[in-house]
RODRENVEX-869076 format. One record per residue (C-alpha): x, y, z; residue in three letters. Coordinates in steps of 0.001 Angstrom, whole numbers, plus 500000, padded with zeros to 6 digits. Layout:
BEGIN
((X, Y, Z), "ALA");
...
REM end
This chain:
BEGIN
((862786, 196595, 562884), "UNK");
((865567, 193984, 562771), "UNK");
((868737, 194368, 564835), "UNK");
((871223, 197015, 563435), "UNK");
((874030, 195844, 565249), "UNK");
((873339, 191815, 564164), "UNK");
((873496, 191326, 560727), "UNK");
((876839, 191239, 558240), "UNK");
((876007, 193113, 555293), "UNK");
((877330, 196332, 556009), "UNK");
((877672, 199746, 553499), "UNK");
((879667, 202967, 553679), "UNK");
((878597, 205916, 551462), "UNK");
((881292, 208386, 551581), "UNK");
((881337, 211835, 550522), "UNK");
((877661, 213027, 550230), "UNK");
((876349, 216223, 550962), "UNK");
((872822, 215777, 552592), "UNK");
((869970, 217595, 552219), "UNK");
((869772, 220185, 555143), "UNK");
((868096, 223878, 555593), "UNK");
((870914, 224603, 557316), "UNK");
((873491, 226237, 555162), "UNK");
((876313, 225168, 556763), "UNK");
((875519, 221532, 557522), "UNK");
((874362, 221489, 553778), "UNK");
((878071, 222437, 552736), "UNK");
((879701, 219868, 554782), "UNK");
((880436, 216382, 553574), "UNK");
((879425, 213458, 555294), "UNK");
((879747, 209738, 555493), "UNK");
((876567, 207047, 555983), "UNK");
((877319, 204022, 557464), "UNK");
((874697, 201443, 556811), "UNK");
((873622, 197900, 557855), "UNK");
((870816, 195430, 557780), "UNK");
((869343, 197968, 555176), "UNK");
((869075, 200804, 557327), "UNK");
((871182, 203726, 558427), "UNK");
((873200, 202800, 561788), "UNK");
((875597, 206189, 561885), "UNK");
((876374, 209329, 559924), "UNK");
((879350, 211232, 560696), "UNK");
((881510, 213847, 558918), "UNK");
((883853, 212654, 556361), "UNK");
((887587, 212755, 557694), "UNK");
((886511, 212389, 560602), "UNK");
((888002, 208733, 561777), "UNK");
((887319, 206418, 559149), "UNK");
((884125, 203916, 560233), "UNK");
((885230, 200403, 560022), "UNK");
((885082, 198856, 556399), "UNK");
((884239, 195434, 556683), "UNK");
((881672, 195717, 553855), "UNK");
((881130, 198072, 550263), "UNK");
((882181, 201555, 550335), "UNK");
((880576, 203393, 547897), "UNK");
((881939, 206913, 547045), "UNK");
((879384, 209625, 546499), "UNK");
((882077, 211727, 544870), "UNK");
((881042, 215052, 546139), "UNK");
((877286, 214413, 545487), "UNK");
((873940, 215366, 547121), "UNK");
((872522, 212008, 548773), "UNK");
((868544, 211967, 548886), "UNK");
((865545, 209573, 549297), "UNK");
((864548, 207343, 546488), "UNK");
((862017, 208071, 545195), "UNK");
((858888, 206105, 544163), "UNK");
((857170, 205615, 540164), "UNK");
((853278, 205026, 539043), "UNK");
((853390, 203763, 535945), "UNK");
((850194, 203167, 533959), "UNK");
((850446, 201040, 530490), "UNK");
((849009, 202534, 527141), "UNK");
((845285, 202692, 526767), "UNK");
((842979, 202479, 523338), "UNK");
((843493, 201229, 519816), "UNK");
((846797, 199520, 521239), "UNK");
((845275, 197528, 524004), "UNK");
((843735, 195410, 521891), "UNK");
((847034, 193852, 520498), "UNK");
((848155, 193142, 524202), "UNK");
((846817, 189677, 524418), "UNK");
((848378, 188586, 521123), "UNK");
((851742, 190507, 521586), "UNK");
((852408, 189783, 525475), "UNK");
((856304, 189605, 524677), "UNK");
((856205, 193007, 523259), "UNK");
((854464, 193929, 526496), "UNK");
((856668, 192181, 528919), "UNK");
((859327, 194295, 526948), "UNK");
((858101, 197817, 527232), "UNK");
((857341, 197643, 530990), "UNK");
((860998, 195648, 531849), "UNK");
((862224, 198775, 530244), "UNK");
((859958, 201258, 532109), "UNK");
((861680, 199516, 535659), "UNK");
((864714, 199135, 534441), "UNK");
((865027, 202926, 533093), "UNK");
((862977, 203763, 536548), "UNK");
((864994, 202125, 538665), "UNK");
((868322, 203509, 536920), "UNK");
((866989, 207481, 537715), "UNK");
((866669, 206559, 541457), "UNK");
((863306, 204716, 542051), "UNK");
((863250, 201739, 544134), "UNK");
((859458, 201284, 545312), "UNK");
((857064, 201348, 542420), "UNK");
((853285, 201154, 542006), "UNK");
((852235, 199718, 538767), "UNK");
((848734, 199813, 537561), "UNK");
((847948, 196957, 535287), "UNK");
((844744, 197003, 533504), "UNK");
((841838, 194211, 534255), "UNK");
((839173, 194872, 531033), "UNK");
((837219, 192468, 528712), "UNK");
((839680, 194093, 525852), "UNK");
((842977, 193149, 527676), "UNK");
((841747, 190705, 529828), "UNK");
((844563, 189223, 532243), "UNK");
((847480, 190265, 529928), "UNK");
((849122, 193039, 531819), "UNK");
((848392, 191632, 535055), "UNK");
((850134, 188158, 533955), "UNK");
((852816, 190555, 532562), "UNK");
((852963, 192477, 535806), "UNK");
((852939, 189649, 538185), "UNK");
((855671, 187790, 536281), "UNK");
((857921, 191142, 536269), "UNK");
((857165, 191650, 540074), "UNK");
((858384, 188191, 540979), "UNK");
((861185, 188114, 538661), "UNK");
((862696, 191809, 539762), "UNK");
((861868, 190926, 543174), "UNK");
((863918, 187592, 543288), "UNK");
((867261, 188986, 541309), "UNK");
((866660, 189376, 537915), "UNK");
((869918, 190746, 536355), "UNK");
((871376, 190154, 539463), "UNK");
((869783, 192782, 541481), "UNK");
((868424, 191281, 544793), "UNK");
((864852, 192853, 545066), "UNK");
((865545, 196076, 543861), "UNK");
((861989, 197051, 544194), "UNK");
((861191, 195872, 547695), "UNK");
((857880, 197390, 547805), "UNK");
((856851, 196827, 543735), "UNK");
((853234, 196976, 544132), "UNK");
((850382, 195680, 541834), "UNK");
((847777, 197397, 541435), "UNK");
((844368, 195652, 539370), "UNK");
((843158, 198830, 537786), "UNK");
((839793, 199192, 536044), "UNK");
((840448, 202307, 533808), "UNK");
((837122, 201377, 531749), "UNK");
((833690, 201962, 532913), "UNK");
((832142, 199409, 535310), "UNK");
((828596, 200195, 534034), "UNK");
((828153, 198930, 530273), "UNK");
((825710, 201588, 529352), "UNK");
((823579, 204457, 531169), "UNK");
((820753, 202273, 532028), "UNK");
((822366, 199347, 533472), "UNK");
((821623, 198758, 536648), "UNK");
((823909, 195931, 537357), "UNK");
((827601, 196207, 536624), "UNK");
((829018, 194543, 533901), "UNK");
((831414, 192361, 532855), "UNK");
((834919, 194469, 533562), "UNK");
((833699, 194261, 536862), "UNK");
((833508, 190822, 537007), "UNK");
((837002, 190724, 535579), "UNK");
((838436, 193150, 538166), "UNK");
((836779, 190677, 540973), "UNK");
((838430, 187630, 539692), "UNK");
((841656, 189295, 539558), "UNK");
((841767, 190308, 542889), "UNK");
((842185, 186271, 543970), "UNK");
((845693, 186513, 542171), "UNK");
((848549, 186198, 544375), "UNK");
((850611, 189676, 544724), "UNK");
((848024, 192160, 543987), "UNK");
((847740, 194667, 546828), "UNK");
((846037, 197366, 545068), "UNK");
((842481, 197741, 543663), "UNK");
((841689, 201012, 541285), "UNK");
((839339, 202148, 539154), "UNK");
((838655, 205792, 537120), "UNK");
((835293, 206784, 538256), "UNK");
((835127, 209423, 535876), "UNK");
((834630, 207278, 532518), "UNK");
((831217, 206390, 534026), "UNK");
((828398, 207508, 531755), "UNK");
((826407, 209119, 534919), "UNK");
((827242, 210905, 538165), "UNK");
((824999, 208021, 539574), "UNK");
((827099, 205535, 537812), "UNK");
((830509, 207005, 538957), "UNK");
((829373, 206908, 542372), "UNK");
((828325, 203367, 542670), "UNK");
((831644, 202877, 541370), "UNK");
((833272, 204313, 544094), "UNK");
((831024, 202279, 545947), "UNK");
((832071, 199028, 545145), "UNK");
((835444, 199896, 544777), "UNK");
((835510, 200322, 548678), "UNK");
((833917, 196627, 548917), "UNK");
((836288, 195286, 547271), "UNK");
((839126, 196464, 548742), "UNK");
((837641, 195528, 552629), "UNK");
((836825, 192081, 551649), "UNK");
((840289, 191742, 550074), "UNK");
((842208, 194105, 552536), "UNK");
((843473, 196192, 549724), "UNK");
((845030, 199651, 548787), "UNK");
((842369, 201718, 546841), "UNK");
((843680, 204031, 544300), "UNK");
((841062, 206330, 542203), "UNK");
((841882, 208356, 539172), "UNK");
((838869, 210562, 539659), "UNK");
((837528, 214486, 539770), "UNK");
((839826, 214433, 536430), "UNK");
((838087, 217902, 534864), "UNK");
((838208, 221668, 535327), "UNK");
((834405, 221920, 535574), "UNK");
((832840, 224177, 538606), "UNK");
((829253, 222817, 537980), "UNK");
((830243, 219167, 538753), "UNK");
((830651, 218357, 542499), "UNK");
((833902, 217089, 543564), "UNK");
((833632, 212717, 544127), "UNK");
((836364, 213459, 546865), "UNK");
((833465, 213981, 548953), "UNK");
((831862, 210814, 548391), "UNK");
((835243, 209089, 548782), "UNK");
((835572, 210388, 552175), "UNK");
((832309, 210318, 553469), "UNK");
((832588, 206373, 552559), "UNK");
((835461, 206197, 554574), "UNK");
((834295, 207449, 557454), "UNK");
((831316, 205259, 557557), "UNK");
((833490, 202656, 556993), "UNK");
((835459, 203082, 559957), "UNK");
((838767, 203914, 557686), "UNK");
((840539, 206568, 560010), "UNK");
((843905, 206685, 561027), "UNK");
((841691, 207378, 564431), "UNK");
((841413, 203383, 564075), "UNK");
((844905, 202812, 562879), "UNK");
((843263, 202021, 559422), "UNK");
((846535, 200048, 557427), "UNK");
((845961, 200827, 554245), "UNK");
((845637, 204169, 552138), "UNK");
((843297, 205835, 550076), "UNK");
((845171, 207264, 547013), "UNK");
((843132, 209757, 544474), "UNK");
((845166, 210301, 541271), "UNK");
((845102, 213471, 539097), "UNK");
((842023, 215014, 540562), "UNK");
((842320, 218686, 538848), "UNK");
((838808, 219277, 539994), "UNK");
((840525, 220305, 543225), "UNK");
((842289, 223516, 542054), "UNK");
((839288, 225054, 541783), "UNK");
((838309, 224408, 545213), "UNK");
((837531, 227706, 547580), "UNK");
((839372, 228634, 551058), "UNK");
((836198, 226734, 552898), "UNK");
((836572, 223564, 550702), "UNK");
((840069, 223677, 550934), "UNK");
((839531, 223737, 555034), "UNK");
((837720, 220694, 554572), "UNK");
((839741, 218749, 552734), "UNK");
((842358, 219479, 554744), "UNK");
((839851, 218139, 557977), "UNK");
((839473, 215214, 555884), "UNK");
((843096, 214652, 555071), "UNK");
((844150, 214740, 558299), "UNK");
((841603, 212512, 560092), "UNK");
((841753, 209755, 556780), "UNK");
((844475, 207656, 555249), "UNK");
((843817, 209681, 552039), "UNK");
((846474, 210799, 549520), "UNK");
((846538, 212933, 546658), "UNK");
((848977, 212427, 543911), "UNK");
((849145, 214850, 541156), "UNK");
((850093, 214194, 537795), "UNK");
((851648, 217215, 535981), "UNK");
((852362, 215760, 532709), "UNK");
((849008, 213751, 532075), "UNK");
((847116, 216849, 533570), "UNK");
((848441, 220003, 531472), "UNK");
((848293, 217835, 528285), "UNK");
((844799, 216332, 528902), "UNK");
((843313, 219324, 530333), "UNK");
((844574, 221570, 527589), "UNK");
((841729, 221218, 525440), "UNK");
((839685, 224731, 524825), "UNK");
((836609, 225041, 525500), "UNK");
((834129, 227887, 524081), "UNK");
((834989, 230703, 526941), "UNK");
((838635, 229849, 526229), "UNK");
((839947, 227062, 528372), "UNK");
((841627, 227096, 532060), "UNK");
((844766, 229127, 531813), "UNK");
((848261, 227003, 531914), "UNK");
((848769, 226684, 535808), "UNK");
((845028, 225990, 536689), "UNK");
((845078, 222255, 534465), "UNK");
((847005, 220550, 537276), "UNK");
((847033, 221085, 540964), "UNK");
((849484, 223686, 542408), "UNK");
((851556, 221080, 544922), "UNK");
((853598, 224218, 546375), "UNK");
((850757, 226280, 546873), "UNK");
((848328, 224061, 548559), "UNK");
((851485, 222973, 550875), "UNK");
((852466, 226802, 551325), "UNK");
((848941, 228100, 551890), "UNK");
((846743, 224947, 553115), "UNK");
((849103, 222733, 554536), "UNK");
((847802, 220145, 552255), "UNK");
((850397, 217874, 550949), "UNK");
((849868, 216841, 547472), "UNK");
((852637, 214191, 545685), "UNK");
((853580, 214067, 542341), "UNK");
((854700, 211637, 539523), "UNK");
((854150, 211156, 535729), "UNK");
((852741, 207939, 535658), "UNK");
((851676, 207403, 531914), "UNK");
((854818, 206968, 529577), "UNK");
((854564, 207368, 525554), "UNK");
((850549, 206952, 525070), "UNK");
((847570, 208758, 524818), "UNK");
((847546, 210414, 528041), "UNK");
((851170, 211513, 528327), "UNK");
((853211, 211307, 524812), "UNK");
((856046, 213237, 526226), "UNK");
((858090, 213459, 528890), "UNK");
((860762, 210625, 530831), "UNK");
((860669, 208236, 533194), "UNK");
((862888, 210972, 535913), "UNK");
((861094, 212142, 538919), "UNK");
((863754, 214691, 539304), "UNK");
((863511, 215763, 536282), "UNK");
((859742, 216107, 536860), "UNK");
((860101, 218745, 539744), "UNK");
((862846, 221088, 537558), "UNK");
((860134, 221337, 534867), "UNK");
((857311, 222090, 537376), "UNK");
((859426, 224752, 538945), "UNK");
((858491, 226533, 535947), "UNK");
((855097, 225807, 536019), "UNK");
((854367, 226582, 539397), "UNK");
((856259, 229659, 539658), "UNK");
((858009, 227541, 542414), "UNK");
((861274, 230286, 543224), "UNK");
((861561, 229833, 546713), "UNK");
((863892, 227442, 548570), "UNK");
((860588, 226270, 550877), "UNK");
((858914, 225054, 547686), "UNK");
((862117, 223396, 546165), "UNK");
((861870, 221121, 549323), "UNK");
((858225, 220874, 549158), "UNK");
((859211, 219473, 545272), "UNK");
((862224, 217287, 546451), "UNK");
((859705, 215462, 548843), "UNK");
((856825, 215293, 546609), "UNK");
((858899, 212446, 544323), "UNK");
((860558, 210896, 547261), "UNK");
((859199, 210804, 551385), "UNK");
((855604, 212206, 550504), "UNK");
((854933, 210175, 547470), "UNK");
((855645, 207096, 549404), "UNK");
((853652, 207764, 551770), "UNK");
((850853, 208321, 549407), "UNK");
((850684, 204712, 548070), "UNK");
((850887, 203181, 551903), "UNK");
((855232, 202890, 551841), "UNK");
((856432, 205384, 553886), "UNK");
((857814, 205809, 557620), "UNK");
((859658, 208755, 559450), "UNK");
((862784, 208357, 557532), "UNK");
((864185, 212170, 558040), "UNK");
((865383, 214529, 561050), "UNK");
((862934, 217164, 560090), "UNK");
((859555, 217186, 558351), "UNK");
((860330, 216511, 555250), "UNK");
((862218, 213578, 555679), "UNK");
((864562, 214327, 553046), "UNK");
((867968, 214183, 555751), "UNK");
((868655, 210512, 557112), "UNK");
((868933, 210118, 560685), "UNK");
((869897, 206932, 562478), "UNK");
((867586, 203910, 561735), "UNK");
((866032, 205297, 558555), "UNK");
((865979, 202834, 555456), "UNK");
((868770, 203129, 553556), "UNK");
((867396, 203534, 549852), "UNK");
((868950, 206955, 548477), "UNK");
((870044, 207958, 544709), "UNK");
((873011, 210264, 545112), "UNK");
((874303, 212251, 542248), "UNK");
((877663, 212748, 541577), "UNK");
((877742, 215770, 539475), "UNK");
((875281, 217585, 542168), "UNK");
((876850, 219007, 545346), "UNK");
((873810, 221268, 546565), "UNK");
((870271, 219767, 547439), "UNK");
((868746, 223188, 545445), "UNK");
((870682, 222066, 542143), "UNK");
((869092, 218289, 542677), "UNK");
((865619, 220347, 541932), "UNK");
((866641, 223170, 539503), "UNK");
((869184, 221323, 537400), "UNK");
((869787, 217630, 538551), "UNK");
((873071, 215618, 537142), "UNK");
((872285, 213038, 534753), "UNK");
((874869, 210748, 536511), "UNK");
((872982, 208669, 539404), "UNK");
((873923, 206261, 542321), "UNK");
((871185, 204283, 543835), "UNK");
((870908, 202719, 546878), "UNK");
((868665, 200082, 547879), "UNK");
((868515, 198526, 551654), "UNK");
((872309, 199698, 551909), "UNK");
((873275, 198130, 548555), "UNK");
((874633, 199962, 545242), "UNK");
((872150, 198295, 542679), "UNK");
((872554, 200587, 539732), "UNK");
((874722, 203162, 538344), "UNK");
((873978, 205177, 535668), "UNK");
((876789, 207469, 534136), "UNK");
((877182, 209357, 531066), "UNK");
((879634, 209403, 528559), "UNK");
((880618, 212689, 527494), "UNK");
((882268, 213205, 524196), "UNK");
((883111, 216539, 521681), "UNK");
((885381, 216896, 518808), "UNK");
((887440, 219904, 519334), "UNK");
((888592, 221522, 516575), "UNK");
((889828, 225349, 515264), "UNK");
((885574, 225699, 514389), "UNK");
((884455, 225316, 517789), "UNK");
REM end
């Protein structure tokens, strides 16, 4: 870590409230002194005033939390095929999926960009341009993503057809992208294989790939609600194991499964394991709400899975398992996910709802799902909190927070969060996003 007391660039946030259980340090307002991008004091405001040789910013009464962290996944189908002739359009849509992401409080991103024989390189051209250009000041915004990884993402099947025996040419597609500068992530979606067989060599090779390139590996996998099909999570594991991937062996890269609804069905015994498995591995679960309850929706001829059993239940599993389960909404306007924004707070007040979440344990189990624990899912994270969810600074933490002005209590940041937003990256203000509020009163209203 570099020297806090050496460098010049030096922030004071003033006026936050911070996220502690305790009631009483929760209604106090404090100030966050902050250098060389990380936290060097925090102190109670009016208390005497920390030297200002640097930016104040004022959090105006607001609650000041991690930033949080976005997946984003482009659109799939009929429209990938114009991708290659309308790269512009493209470059477009996902500027605006940072920009918008960045805006609600995200400043580390994971970005999947598809490697197919229908796109070909398109969206990883389009990704590694946007990563270089947002990470060298575009708009004049020094590396506001400082961890904006790319990940090469084979969402179709490896296998061409049931019978192949050899993989096909996606494959050889996802292995010549992985020579690209900047890509630190290699994915695939087992579960579009035509076999079990075929899914599992997937897997498989996945795992090679990422050794000989010393990659992330991110699956989208056990993506189904059926009992009769055995959970790949198994296979996942038991390859890394035999591959020596344990934190055991201070293994530096993660394992991240998206989605996997196959999970929620698991019994007490399974759930024991994976929590064995969990604990002993590098391996992450991120759940996807949105893309899960809308995919997972469909009927079937005994009725369908009820609402709450289409996605895993994050604040249960935490609650009940001690398994720690992240969350996101990582398609935007496609065929997975047509609904829904780019807000990861505004993610966790809708699943309140869904999970029955009513208790202040599980708002914090929420509040850390989009911001310390999904970080660490995709390999980002350190100890950045006092307490275990990391969601209060202490001294030496990195000093990337969104505050919101219009949101004095942590609870309110879950249940309701302000529209307006402050972010913070490495001790800098980099965006500020404010509404304007307007009504025409008259003798009607």
């Amino acid at each position: 870590m570099a020297d806090l007391q050496s460098s010049e660039q030096r922030t004071t946030i003033r006026n936050v409230h911070l996220a502690h259980r305790d009631t009483a340090l929760a209604s106090k307002l404090w100030d966050v002194d902050c250098q060389d991008g990380r936290v060097l004091s925090i102190q109670s405001s009016g208390l005497e005033q920390i030297s200002t040789s640097g930016e104040v910013i004022n959090g105006e009464g607001g609650v000041l939390l991690p930033s949080s962290l976005k997946e984003a996944l482009d659109v799939t189908g009929k429209a990938k095929k114009t991708f290659p002739e309308r790269v512009d359009n493209l470059y477009a849509r996902a500027d605006r999926v940072i920009q918008e992401s960045v805006e609600a409080g995200v400043t580390a991103m994971r970005a999947f960009v598809e490697v197919d024989t229908t796109v070909q390189f398109a969206c990883l051209d389009v990704g590694l341009r946007l990563k270089k250009e947002w990470e060298n000041g575009i708009q004049s915004v020094s590396r506001i993503l400082g961890a904006n990884e790319r990940a090469a993402f084979a969402q179709e099947r490896l296998f061409e057809s049931a019978d192949a025996s050899n993989a096909g040419a996606n494959y050889t597609l996802l292995q010549e992208s992985l020579t690209r500068p900047g890509v630190s992530v290699v994915g695939s979606a087992p579960w579009v294989e035509t076999s079990e067989a075929h899914a599992l060599e997937n897997i498989s090779r996945i795992f090679a790939l990422a050794r000989k390139h010393n990659l992330h590996v991110d699956f989208h996998l056990d993506y189904n609600l059926d009992p009769a099909l055995e959970p790949m999570i198994w296979r996942v594991a038991d390859e890394m194991y035999s591959m020596g991937w344990t934190k055991a062996n201070n293994a530096s890269k993660v394992v991240t499964l998206g989605h996997a609804t196959r999970l929620a069905l698991l019994n007490k015994d399974e759930l024991r394991r994976l929590r064995t498995y969990m604990q002993e591995l590098p391996l992450h679960i991120v759940g996807l709400p949105p893309s899960d309850i809308y995919m997972m929706g469909r009927s079937s001829e005994g009725g369908g899975p009820s609402l709450g059993d289409r996605t895993l239940d994050a604040p249960r599993l935490w609650r009940e398992h001690q398994i720690q389960v992240a969350l996101d909404a990582n398609n935007i306007e496609n065929g997975f996910t047509p609904h829904g924004s780019l807000d990861p707070l505004s993610l966790i007040s809708w699943t309140v709802g869904l999970y029955q979440a009513g208790r202040e344990d599980d708002w914090r189990m929420l509040l850390a799902s989009v911001t310390t624990a999904a970080k660490e899912a995709v390999g980002m994270a350190e100890l950045e909190g006092d307490n275990i969810d990391g969601l209060v600074p202490r001294k030496g933490s990195k000093a990337d927070f969104v505050i919101l002005p219009q949101t004095a209590r942590w609870q309110s940041a879950v249940l309701s969060p302000s529209y307006d937003r402050k972010v913070v990256f490495q001790g800098r203000l980099v965006a500020h996003r404010k509404a304007v509020r307007w009504i025409a009163k008259s003798k009607g209203l």
